[in-house]
C-alpha positions, 0 to 999 in steps of 0.5 A: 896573338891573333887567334885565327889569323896568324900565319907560320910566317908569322908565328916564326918571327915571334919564336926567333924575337923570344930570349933563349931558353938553352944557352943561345937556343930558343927551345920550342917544345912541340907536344900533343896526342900521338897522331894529332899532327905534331911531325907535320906541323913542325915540318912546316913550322922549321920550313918557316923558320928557315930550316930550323933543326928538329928533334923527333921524340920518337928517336929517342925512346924506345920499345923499353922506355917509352917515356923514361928517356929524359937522363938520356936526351939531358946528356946527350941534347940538352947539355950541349945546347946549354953550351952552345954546341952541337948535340949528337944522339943515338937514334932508336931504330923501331924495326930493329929494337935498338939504338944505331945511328948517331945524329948531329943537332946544331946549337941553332937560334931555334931548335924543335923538338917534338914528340909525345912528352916534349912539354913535360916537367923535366923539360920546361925549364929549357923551353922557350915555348910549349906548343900543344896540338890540340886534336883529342886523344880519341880522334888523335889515336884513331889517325895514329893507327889508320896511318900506321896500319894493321902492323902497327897494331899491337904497339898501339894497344900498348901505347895508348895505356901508357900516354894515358899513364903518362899524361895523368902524371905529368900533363903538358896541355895546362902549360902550353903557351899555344894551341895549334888546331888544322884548319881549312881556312886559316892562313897555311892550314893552322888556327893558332891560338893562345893555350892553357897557360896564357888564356884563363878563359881556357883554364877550365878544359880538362887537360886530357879528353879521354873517351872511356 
């Protein structure tokens, strides 16, 4: 791939050439530090694919399960689209604190699915690509609680512990096959490079850059 040049356009059309990975989808995993650009670059990611749908982590878990969804999104997303039909899932609303609305994910060619542990183990074997927004962790959190706000504060001071927790166990970056940086000069404002798991001259970066 070309490290510097290749545009969303461009990157779409090799995601939809890829073999599926869940039934007839083609799963791409969307993973990186919260606050490091993930809802973002999957907008425009499924814009490019004309439209793709997108499943948002954060719908998924909870205040009480930050990252102990995975039984939950296999019965009501993963199996489904292993059976090439629609998936529909209960959506956690973070004001309330609890689980409402029902959500419809079609069984398309290529699926998003994004959050904060979209590339880990359990998950893998149902990717068809892991992309990691490489921001560090640092720089990521300090974007996440700017854009949220004071409000949102006390739940940053519990997040951040328990990504850390979570990545020390079971880390997305070494098996992602891209990395996706924001860049002022590359085509539709991403350098979209080879990641940790195809490039061995990267192999050598630790998987998460946390500042103590």
């Amino acid at each position: 791939m070309d490290a510097l040049h290749t545009s969303l356009d461009r990157y779409a059309g090799r995601l939809r050439g890829l073999p599926p990975s869940c039934g007839p989808v083609r799963l791409i995993g969307i993973d990186g530090h919260a606050g490091s650009g993930k809802s973002t670059f999957t907008t425009r990611l499924a814009a490019a694919l004309g439209g793709a749908p997108v499943l948002r982590l954060d719908d998924i878990a909870s205040h009480d399960a930050l990252f102990g969804w995975t039984a939950r999104l296999r019965t009501q997303v993963l199996d489904p689209l292993a059976r090439g039909t629609t998936a529909h899932y209960e959506t956690y609303d973070w004001h309330a604190r609890r689980f409402g609305a029902v959500r419809a994910l079609p069984a398309a060619d290529v699926v998003l699915i994004e959050g904060v542990g979209a590339g880990r183990r359990a998950l893998r074997p149902f990717l068809a690509r892991l992309v990691w927004l490489d921001l560090p962790s640092e720089a990521s959190w300090a974007r996440g609680r700017a854009r949220d706000g004071e409000a949102q504060r006390a739940f940053w001071d519990g997040w951040i512990p328990a990504e850390i927790a979570h990545f020390a166990t079971d880390p997305s970056w070494p098996f992602a096959d891209e990395s996706v940086r924001v860049s002022r000069v590359c085509p539709q404002g991403y350098e979209i490079r080879e990641g940790a798991r195809r490039a061995s001259w990267d192999l050598a970066r630790p998987p998460f850059r946390h500042s103590p």
